[in-house]
ZAMARGU-4260 file (C-alpha; in steps of 0.2 Angstrom, whole numbers, plus 5000, padded with zeros to 4 digits):
<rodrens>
0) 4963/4845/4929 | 4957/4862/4939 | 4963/4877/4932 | 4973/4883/4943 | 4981/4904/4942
5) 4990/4914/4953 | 4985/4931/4954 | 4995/4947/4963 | 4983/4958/4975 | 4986/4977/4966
10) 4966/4982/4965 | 4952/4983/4975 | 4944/4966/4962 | 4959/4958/4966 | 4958/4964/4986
15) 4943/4956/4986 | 4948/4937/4981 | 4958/4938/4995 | 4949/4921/5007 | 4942/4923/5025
20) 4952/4914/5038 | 4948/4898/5042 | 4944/4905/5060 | 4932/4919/5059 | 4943/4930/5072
25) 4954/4935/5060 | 4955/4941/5044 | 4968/4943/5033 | 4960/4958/5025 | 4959/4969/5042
30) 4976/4962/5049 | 4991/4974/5051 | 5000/4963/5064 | 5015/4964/5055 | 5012/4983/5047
35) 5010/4989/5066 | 5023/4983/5078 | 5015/4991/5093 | 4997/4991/5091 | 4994/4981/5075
40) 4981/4965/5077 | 4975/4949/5066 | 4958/4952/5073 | 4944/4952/5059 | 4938/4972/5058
45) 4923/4974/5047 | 4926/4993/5047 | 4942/4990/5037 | 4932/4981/5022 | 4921/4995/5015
50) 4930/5009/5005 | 4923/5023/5016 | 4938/5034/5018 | 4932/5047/5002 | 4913/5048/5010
55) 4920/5059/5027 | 4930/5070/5015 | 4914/5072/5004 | 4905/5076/5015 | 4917/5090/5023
60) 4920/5098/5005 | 4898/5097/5003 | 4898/5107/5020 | 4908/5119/5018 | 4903/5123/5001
65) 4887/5124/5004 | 4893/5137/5017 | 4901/5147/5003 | 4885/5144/4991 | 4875/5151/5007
70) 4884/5166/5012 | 4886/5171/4992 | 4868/5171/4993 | 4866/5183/5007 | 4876/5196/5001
75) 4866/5196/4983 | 4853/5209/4992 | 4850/5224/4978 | 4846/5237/4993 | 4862/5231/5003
80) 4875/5245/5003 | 4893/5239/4995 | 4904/5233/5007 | 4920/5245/5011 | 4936/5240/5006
85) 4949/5241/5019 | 4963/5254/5015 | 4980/5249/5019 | 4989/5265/5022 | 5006/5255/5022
90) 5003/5248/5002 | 5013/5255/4988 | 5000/5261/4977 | 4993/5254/4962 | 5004/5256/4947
95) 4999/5264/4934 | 4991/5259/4917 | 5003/5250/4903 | 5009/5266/4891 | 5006/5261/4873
100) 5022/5269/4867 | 5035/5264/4880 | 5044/5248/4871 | 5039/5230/4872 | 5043/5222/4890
105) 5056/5210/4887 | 5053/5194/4898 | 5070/5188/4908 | 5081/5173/4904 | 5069/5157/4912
110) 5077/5150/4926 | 5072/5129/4925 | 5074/5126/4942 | 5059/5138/4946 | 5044/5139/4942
115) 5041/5123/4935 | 5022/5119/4938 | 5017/5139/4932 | 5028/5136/4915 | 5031/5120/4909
120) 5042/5114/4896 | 5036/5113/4878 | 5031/5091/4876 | 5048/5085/4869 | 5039/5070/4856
125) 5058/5062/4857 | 5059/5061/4874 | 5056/5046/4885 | 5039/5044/4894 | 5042/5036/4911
130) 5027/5022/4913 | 5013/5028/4924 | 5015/5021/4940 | 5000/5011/4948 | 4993/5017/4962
135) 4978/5014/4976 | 4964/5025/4979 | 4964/5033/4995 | 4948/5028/4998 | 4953/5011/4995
140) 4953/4998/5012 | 4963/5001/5022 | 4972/4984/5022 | 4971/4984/5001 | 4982/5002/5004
145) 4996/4995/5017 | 4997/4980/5003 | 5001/4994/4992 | 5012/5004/4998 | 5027/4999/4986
150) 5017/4996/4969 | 5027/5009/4959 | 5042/5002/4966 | 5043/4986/4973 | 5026/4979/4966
155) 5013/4969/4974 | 5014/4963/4992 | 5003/4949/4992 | 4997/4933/4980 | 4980/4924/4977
160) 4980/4907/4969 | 4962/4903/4962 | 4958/4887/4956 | 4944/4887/4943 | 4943/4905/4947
165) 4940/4901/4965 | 4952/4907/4981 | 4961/4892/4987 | 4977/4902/4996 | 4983/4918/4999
170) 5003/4925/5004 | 5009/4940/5009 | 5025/4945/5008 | 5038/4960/5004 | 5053/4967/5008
175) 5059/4968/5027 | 5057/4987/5027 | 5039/4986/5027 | 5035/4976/5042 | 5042/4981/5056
180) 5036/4966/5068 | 5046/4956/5057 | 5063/4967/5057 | 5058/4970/5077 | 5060/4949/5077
185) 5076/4948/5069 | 5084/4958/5081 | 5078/4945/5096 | 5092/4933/5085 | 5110/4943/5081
190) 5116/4929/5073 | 5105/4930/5058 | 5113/4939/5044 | 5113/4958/5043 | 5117/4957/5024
195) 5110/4956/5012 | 5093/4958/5018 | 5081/4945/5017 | 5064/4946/5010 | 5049/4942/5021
200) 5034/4932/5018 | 5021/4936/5034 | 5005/4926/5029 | 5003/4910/5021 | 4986/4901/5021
205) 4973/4887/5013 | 4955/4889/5013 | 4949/4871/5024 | 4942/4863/5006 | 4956/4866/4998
210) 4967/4860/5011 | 4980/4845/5007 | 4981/4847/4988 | 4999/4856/4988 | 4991/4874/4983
215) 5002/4881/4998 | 5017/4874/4993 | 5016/4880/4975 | 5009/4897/4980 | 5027/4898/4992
220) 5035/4891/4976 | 5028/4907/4966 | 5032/4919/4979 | 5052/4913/4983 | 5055/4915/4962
225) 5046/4933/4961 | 5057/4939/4976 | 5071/4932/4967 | 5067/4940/4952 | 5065/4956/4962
230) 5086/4955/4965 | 5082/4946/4983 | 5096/4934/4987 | 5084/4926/5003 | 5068/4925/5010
235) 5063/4921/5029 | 5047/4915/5038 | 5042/4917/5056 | 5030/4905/5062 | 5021/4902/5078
240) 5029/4884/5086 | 5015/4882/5098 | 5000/4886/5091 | 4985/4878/5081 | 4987/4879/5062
245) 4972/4889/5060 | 4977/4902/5075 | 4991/4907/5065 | 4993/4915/5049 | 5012/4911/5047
250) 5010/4890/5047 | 5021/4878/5058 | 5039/4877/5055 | 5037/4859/5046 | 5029/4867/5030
255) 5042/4878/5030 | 5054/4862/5027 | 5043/4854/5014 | 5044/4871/5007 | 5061/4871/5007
260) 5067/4883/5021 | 5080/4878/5035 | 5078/4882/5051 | 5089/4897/5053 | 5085/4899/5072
265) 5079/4886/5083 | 5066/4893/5096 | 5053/4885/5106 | 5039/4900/5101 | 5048/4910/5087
270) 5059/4899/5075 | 5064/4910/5060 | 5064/4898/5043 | 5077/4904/5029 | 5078/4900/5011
275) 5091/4906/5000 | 5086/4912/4983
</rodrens>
């Protein structure tokens, strides 16, 4: 039997097991259709792919010290005359030197809600350490960084299911908060519940070889018990009715049913698909 695993998309290795659409327009690693609610696109964007972001800022921070290096060398001329300090008739003057005999300076009583970066507390070796929170780079891809924007809270936004270590699906989902096409849907149907809030999953999609083996299904399966162990009560699902499966990344409304959803709204283009947790 394959060997099949089920990976969460939290680094730019993982980021990069994430499959091609099966039509090359789009590209789930450049899409921020549901991210962008105004502007955002499925198209594929190869500009999006390479982490690029770090190389513009390098190069601003090379340029301008090499303008510091260069105008530190000019002024190391031995004939030059010093340059003149400004006088500021309005400062106080310069305080005198420390007097040896005047008693020790006694430093005032710290005030903990000041200060705090220039003088820390001493390490406490019985206090708690809270875990390091994972993060993405912010030269990271652009897609891999809106994937990541909960980590330290929520945790990952997105799933890979490899079979014998290959990508055969990837899902992407997350809490309604972060996609604001999806909450901008829901409010087209009043009569879906306000509370509590659902969960959303925005992608779903199957490499064509590894098509009609189930890998979906148990990848959606994966996704609705992580959301509920995440405290998530219900999940929802916003396919396209009338388009061709590989035009949309959100499949037709009758996987939904096999994957156990109902249909919480019927609508001709936009049907909403809810499962309770």
């Amino acid at each position: 039997m394959p060997g099949i695993e089920i990976v969460d998309v939290t680094d730019e290795t993982r980021f990069g097991l994430i499959p091609p659409c099966a039509d090359p327009a789009f590209d789930h690693r450049s899409c921020d259709y549901w991210e962008d609610a105004d502007r955002g696109s499925k198209a594929s964007r190869p500009s999006w792919l390479p982490a690029g972001a770090g190389s513009t800022a390098g190069s601003a921070a090379g340029s301008t010290a090499g303008s510091t290096a260069g105008s530190a060398a000019g002024s190391s001329n031995p004939f030059a005359l010093p340059p003149k300090r400004e006088v500021n008739p309005f400062a106080p003057p310069p305080k005198a030197s420390a007097n040896p005999f005047a008693p020790a300076f006694s430093m005032p009583a710290r005030n903990p809600f000041l200060d705090e970066a220039a003088d820390p507390l001493a390490d406490n070796p019985f206090a708690p350490r809270r875990p390091a929170r994972p993060t993405i780079a912010a030269e990271a891809p652009r897609k891999l960084q809106l994937l990541g924007r909960g980590l330290g809270i929520f945790g990952s936004y997105a799933k890979v299911l490899l079979v014998d270590g290959e990508a055969a699906a990837y899902c992407q989902f997350g809490p309604l908060s972060a996609y604001p096409r999806a909450l901008r849907t829901r409010e087209l149907y009043p009569k879906l519940p306000d509370a509590p809030l659902p969960a959303v999953i925005s992608c779903i999609a199957t490499t064509p070889a590894a098509r009609k083996s189930g890998h979906a299904l148990r990848l959606v399966a994966a996704v609705c018990a992580d959301l509920a162990g995440r405290g998530f009560a219900a999940v929802e699902a916003y396919p396209e009715a009338r388009v061709v499966a590989d035009a949309t990344p959100a499949a037709r409304p009758q996987f939904w049913i096999r994957a156990g959803f109902v249909l919480a709204v019927d609508d001709e283009r936009y049907p909403v698909m809810r499962r309770e947790l």
